[in-house]
N, C-alpha and C positions, 0 to 999 in steps of 0.2 A: 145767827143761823149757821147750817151746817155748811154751805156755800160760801158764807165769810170765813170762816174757819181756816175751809179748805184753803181758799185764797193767800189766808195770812201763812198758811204753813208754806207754801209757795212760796210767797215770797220771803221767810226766811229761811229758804231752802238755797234760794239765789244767795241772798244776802252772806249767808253763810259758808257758801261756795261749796255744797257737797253735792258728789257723784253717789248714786245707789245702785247699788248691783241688780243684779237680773239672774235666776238658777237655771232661765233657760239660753241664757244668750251673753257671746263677749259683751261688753260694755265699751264703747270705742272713747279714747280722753284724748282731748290733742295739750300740750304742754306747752307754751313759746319757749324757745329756748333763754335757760340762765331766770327763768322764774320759778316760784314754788308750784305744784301741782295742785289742784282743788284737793278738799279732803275724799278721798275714798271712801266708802262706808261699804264695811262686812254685811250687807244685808240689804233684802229689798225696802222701800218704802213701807209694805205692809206690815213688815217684821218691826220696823224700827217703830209702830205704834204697838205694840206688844210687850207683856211683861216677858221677860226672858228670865229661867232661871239657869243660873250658873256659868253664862257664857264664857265661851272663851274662842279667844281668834287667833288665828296663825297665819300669818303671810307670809308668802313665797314671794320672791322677786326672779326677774326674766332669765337669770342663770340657774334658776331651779333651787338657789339659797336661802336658810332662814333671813326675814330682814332683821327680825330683832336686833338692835345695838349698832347696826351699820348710821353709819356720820352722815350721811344724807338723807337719811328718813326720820321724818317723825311720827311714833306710832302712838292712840290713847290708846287709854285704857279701853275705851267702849268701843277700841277696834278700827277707829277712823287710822287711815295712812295717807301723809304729806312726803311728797316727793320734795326736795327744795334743791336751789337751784340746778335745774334741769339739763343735762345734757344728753348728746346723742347717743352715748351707750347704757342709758338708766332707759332706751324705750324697749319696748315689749311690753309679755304678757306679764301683768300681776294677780297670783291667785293667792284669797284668804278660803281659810274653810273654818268657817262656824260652827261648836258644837254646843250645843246646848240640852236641860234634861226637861221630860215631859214627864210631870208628876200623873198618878192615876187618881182621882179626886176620892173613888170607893176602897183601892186597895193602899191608897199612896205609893204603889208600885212605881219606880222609874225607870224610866228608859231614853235612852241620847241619841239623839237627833243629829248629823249632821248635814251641812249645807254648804254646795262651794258656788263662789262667786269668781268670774273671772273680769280682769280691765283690760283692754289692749291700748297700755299708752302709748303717746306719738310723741316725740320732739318735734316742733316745726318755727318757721321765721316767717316772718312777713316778706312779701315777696320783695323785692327792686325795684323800683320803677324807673322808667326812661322813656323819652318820648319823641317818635320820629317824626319830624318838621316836612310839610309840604311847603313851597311858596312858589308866585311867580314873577317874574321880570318881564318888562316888555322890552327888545331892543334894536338896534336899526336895521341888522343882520346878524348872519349866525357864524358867517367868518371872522368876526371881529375880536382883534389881539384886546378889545378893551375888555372881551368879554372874559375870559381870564381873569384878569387884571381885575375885575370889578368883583370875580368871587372870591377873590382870595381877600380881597380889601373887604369884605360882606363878614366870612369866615372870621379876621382880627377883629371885628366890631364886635361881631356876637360874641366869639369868646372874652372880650372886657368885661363884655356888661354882666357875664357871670361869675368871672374868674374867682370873684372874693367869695363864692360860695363854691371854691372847689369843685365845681360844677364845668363840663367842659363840651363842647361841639365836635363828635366823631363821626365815623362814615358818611362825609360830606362828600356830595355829588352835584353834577349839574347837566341838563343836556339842554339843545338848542332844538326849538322846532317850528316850522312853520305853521300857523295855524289861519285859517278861516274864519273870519267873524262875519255873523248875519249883516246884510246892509254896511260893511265896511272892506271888504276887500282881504289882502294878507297880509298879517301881523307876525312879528319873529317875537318868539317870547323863550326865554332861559327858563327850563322848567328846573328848580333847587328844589336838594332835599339833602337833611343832615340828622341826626340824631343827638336830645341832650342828654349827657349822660354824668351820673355824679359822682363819677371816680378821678375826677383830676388830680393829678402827682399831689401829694399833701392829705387826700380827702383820710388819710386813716388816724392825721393826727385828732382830729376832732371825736376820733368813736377812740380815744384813751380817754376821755373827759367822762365818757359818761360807762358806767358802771352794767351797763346790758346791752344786749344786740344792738350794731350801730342803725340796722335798716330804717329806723323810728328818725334817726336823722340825717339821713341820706336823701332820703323819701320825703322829707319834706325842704328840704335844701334843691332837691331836683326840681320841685313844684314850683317853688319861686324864680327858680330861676326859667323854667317854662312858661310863666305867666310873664317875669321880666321882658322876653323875648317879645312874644306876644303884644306885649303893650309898644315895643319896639315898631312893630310895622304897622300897629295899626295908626302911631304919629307916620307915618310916611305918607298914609292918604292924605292925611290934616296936611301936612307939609304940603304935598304939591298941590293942594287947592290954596293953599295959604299964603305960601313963600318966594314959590317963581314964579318969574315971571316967561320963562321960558322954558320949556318942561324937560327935565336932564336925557341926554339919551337913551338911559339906562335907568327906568323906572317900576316901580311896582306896582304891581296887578291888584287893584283894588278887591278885596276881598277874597284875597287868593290864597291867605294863610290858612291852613289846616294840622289838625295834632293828631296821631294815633300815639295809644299810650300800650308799653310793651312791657314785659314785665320779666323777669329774669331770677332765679334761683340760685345759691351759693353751693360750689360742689358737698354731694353729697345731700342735695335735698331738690327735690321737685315736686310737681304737683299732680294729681291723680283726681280727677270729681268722679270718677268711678268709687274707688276703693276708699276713696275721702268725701261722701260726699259731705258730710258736717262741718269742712273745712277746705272746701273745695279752691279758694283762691290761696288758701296757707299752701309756702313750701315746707311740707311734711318731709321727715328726715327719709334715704332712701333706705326699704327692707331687705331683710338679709335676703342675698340671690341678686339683689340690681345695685347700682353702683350712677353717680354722675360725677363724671371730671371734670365739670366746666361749668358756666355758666347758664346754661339753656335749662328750659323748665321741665324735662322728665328725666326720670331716673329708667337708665337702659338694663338691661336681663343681660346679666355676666353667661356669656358662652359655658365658661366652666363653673357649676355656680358654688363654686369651694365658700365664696363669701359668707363668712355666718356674723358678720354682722350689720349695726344700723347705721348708718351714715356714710358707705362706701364713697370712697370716690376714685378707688379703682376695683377692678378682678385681682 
């Protein structure tokens, strides 16, 4: 049926990783960085079920140059274009222009057609991740030199349990407060919060090992070692139903553990679900005109916008 058909050409549509142009509209590609790009194709969907006579393609790359023969592109014949290994100044716009001739069936008269396609590719990375730790303590009061003393001893535990995953415990804090509980009176509880983050001194030797963007295992090295944590105080409830017999002065607030998960950008890319929404959690590389120095997740609009190109990470 013509419904299975369709299906099938879809799905080796996927399979086959191509983009099809549009004569009325950019085309938006996003690229992970240090991978190949999908194949391009010079022509819309409709076109590419047509006989075509004489075709011929030409692409332009985002400096406004022929691509033909350049070392990072691979072009067919039938016009398709492979970006490979992707970086942050191979993004912009890509335009082919197809020309092809229209026989006249009564005069055989011909005449060429052309048609331009434009792609606007993106470099982008997966984002960071990192994840800021809530917990609580209960303790006897809030002047107590143990209290100190108990989070910096809190702080060396937690960072063991991750260390070997280059993983490490930053903007640790802690404040003291009294609190009110229904039917019990005042309780003094150490409100902790810390952030795990997976740049510990060492973390860059493990992204020479692997051959593409480290994010893919940074990202998932932070995960465990946030779940490590995690399993960490939920033995602490077991523990003090289990173990004392006297319950330590300095205890944890059953059920008091909570994650927010934060997510952070490598200079010169950030994120936009505006202008990206097809890619809206990717850090897309930043556009000529904005620029990011640091860490955080949008690319800022350079005051003087001299920047012409993609990936700033200054004006």
């Amino acid at each position: 049926t013509a419904s299975h058909k369709e299906e099938k050409h879809f799905i080796d549509l996927i399979e086959k990783n191509y983009v099809y142009g549009n004569t009325k509209r950019e085309v938006d590609v996003y690229v992970k960085m240090f991978t190949n790009s999908p194949l391009l194709v010079c022509m819309d969907l409709a076109r590419s079920r047509e006989e075509l006579i004489d075709p011929n393609y030409f692409w332009v790359g985002p400096d406004g140059t022929n691509l033909e023969g350049r070392i990072y592109v691979n072009l067919t014949e039938t016009g398709k274009l492979m970006v490979m290994g992707f970086k942050e100044f191979m993004s912009g716009a890509y335009t082919c222009t197809l020309s092809h001739k229209i026989i006249e069936t009564t005069t055989q008269e011909e005449r060429e057609v052309l048609e331009e396609y434009k792609f606007m590719v993106y470099a982008y990375r997966e984002a960071d991740h990192a994840y800021r730790v809530f917990v609580r303590f209960t303790t006897k009061e809030c002047n107590l030199a143990a209290n100190s003393q108990f989070f910096e001893e809190l702080r060396k535990i937690l960072n063991n349990i991750i260390s070997d995953l280059t993983c490490h415990i930053v903007e640790s804090s802690y404040k003291c407060h009294s609190v009110k509980i229904p039917k019990q009176g005042l309780l003094y509880e150490l409100f902790v919060s810390f952030q795990v983050n997976p740049f510990a001194p060492g973390w860059e030797e493990d992204c020479h090992q692997v051959p593409y963007d480290c994010e893919d295992a940074t990202n998932m090295k932070v995960q465990e070692a946030k779940d490590r944590i995690g399993a960490f105080f939920r033995k602490q409830t077991y523990a003090l139903k289990h173990h004392f017999q006297a319950v330590p002065a300095i205890h944890y607030v059953d059920n008091s553990f909570s994650v927010t998960h934060i997510d952070s950008c490598r200079p010169g890319f950030g994120k936009n679900d505006i202008t990206h929404k097809n890619c809206a959690s990717c850090c897309v590389v930043c556009e000529p005109g904005t620029y990011s120095p640091n860490n955080e997740v949008t690319c800022q609009i350079c005051s003087r916008p001299q920047v012409q190109i993609y990936g700033a990470t200054a004006c």
